[in-house]
C-alpha positions as CSV (number, residue, x, y, z in Angstrom):
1,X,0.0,0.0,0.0
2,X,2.1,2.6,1.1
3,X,5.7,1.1,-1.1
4,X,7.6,2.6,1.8
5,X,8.9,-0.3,3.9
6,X,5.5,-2.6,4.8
7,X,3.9,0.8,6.3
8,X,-0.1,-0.5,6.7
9,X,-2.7,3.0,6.4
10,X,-5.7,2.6,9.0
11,X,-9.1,3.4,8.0
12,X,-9.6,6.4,9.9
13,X,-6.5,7.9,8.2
14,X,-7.5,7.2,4.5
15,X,-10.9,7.6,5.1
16,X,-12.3,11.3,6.5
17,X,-15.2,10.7,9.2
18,X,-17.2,13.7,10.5
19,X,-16.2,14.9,13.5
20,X,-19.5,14.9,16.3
21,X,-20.0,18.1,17.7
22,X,-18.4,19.4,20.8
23,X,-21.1,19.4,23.5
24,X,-21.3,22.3,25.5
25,X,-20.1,22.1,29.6
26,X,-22.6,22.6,31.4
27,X,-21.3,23.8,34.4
28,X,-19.3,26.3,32.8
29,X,-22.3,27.5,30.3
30,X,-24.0,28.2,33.7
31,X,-21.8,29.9,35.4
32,X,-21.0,32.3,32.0
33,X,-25.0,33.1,32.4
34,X,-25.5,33.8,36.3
35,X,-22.0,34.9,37.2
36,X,-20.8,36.8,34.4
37,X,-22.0,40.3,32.9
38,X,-24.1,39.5,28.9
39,X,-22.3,42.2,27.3
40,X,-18.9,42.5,28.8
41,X,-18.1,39.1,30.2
42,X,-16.9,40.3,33.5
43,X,-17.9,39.3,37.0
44,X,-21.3,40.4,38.0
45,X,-21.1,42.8,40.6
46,X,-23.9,45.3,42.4
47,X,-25.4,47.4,41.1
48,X,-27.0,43.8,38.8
49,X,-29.1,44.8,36.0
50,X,-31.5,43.1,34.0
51,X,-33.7,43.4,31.2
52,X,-37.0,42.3,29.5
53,X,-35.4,39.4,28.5
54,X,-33.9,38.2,31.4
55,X,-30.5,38.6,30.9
56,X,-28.0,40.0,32.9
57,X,-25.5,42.6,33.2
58,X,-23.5,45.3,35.2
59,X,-24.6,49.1,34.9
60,X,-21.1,50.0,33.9
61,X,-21.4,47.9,30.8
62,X,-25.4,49.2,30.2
63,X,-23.9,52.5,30.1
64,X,-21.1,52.0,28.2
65,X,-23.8,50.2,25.5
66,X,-26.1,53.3,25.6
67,X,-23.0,55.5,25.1
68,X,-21.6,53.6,22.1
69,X,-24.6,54.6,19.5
70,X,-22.9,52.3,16.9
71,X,-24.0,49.0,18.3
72,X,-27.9,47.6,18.1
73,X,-29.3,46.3,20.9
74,X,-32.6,46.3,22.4
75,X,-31.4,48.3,25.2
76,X,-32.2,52.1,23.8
77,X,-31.9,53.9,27.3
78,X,-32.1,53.0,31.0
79,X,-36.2,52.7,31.5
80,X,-35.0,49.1,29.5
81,X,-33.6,48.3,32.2
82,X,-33.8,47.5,35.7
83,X,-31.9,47.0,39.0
84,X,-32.5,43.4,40.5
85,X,-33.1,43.4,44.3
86,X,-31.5,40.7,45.4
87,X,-31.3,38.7,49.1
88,X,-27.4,38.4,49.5
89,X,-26.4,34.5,50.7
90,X,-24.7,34.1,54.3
91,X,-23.7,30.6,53.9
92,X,-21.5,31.7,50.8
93,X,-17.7,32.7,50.7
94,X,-15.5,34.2,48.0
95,X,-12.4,31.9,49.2
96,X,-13.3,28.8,49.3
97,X,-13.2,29.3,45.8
98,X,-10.0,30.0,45.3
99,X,-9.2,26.6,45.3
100,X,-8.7,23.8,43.4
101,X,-12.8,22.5,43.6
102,X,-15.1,25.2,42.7
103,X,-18.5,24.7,43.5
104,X,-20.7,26.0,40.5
105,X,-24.1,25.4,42.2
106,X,-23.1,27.9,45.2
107,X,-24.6,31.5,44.4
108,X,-23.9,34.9,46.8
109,X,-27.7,35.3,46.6
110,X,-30.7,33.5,47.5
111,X,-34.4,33.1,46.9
112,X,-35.7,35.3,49.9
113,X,-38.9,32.8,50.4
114,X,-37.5,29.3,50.3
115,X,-33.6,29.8,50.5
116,X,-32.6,28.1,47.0
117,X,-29.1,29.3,45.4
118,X,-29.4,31.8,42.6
119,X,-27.2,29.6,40.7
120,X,-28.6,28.2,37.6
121,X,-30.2,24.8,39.1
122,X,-33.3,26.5,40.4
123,X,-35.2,28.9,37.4
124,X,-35.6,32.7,39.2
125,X,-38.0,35.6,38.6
126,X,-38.3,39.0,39.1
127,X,-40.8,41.6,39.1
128,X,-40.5,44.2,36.3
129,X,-42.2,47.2,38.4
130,X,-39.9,46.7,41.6
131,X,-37.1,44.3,40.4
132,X,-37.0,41.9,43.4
133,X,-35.8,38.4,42.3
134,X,-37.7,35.2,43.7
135,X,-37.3,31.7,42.8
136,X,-40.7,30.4,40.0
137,X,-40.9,27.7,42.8
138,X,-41.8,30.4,45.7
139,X,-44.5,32.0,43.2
140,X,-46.1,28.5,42.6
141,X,-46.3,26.7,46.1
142,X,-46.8,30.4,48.0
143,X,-49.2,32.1,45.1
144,X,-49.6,35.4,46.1
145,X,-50.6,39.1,44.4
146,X,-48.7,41.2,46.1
147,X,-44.8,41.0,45.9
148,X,-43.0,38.3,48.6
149,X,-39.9,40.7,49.2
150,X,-41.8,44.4,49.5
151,X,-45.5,44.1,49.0
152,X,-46.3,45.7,45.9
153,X,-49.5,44.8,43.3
154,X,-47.9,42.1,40.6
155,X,-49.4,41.5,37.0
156,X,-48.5,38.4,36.0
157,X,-47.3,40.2,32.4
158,X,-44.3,41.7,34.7
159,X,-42.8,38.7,35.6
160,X,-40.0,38.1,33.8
161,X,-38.0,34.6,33.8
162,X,-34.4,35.0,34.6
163,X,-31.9,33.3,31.7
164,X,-34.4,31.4,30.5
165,X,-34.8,29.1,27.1
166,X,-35.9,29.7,23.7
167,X,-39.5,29.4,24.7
168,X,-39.2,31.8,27.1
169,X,-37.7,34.0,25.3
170,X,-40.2,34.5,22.4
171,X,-43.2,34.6,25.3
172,X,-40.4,37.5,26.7
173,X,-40.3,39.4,23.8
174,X,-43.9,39.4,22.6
175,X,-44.8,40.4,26.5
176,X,-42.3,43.1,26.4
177,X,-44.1,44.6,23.5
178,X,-47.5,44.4,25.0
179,X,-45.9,45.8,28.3
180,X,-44.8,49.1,25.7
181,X,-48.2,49.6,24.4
182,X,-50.2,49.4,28.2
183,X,-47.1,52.4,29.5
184,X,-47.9,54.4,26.4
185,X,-51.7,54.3,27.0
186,X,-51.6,54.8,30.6
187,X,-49.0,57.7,29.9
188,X,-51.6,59.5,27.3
189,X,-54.6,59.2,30.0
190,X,-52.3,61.1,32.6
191,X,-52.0,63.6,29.9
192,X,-55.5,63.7,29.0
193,X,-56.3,64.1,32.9
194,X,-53.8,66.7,33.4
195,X,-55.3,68.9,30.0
196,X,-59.0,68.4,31.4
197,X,-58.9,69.4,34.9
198,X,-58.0,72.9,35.8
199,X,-58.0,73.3,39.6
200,X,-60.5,75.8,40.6
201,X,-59.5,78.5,43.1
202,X,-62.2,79.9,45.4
203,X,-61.5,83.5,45.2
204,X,-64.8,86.2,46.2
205,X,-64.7,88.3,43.7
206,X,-64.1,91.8,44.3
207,X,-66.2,94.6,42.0
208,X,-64.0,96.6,40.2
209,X,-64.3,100.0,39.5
210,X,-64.5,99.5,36.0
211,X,-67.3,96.7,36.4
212,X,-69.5,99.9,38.7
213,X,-72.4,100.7,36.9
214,X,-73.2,104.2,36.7
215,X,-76.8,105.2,38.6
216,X,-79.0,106.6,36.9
217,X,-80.6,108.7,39.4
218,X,-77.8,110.6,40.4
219,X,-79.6,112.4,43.9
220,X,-79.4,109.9,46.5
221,X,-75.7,110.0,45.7
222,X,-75.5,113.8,45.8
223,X,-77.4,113.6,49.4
224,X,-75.3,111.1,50.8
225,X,-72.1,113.1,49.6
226,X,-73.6,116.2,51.6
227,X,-74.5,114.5,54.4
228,X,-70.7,113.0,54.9
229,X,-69.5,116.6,54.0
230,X,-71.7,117.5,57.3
231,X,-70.5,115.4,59.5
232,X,-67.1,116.0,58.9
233,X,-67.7,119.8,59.6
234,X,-69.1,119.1,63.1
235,X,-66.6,116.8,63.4
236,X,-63.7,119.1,63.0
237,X,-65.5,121.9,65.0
238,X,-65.7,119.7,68.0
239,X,-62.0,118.6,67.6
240,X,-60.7,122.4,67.3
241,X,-62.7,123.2,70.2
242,X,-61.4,120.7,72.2
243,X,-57.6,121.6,71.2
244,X,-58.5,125.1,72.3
245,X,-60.0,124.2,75.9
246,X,-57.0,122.2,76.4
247,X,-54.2,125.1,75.6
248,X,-56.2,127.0,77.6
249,X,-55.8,124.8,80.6
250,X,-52.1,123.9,79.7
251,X,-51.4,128.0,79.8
252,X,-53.3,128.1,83.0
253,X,-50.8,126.1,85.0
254,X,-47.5,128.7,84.1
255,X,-49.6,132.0,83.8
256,X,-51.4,133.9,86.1
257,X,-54.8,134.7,84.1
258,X,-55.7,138.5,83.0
259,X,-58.9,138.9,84.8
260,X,-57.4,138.0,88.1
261,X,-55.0,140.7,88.6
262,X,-54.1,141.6,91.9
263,X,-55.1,145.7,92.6
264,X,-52.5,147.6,93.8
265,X,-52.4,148.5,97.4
266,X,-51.8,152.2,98.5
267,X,-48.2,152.1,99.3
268,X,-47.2,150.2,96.1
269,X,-49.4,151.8,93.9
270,X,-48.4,153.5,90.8
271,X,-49.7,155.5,88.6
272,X,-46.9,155.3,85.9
273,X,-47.9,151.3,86.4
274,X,-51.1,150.8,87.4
């Protein structure tokens, strides 16, 4: 075969198989989705941000997205967006990790309700309005309507799946477009309201003198101007009189009065004088 010393080709080398693909690791496809940032790769770290989809990211790299206008992304401005609230794990520690094992199903946070690791093994939710994160298992054994972690009203089209699968994503994206069209209504109703009512002050009105109609009988006005013009004579009269009495009273107290005068007596009268 080969005419090169009794050299014997195997099948595999002179016939080419297809390779089978390379299956993914799970483990390490789990940790790249609840441990690392979507869009930058890096280790998640608070403030955690999440959108309509479910996936997740730091704010550093959500800004760094919005700022970078070249790229296309679903992800337009920060209202896309929201801040997960999550319930940080006191059983976990950063250096036991630093070791050869690594434990992929231990998570630094928690479902607040039942206690399961936000790792990847357990599916997690959270609530679009207030962005707490709770395990789909809490939501199903402990049905509630208000929110487990801070008591808020929930609509079941503002729970959103955390890193979930192709199904979920296409149930995400056709509720994230019906979530748009209820915020646009509800915004042109507060408009609406806010054109509509005018708040009404309770003012009494005051006549002006430009709204004073002009009387046409014009003596009742010309007796009541005499009649004020009266008064205020006597009124004045009686003042001035009462200024005069009390000079008179005031002089009285450092001046001997004229009609009093002492006559002179015989030895000390005058004539030049008196």
């Amino acid at each position: 075969m080969g005419g090169d010393g009794g050299s014997i080709p195997r099948r595999d080398e002179v016939v080419k198989v297809k390779k089978a693909p390379e299956k993914k690791n799970k483990d390490q496809d789990m940790v790249g989705k609840w441990q690392h940032c979507a869009l930058s790769g890096q280790a998640l770290t608070k403030p955690i941000m999440s959108c309509a989809l479910g996936r997740l990211y730091t704010k550093e790299a959500v800004i760094n997205l919005l700022l970078d206008k070249s790229t296309k992304s679903h992800i337009k401005r920060l209202s896309d967006v929201v801040e997960l609230k999550l319930t940080d794990n006191a059983a976990y520690n950063s250096e036991i990790h630093a070791d050869l094992y690594i434990d992929h199903y231990s998570s630094p946070y928690v479902c607040p309700v039942i206690g399961l690791e936000m790792s990847g093994k357990y599916r997690f939710t959270f609530n679009w309005s207030c962005g707490c994160a709770v395990s789909e298992r809490a939501l199903i054994e402990i049905p509630s309507e208000t929110c487990h972690k801070c008591g808020i009203k929930v609509n079941k089209e503002d729970i959103i799946i955390i890193n979930g699968n192709a199904e979920d994503i296409k149930n995400l994206t056709d509720q994230m477009k019906r979530r748009k069209e209820r915020l646009k209504k509800e915004k042109k109703k507060k408009t609406d309201d806010q054109s509509v009512t005018v708040p009404v002050l309770d003012i009494e009105e005051k006549p002006s003198k430009n709204n004073v109609k002009p009387s046409k009988n014009k003596r009742p006005t010309e007796d009541n101007d005499k009649q004020t013009k009266k008064s205020k004579t006597k009124s004045d009269q009686t003042e001035s009189k009462n200024k005069f009495e009390d000079t008179n009273s005031y002089k009285k107290l450092f001046h001997k009065n004229s009609e009093k005068k002492d006559k002179a007596h015989w030895v000390t009268y005058n004539p030049y004088y008196n």
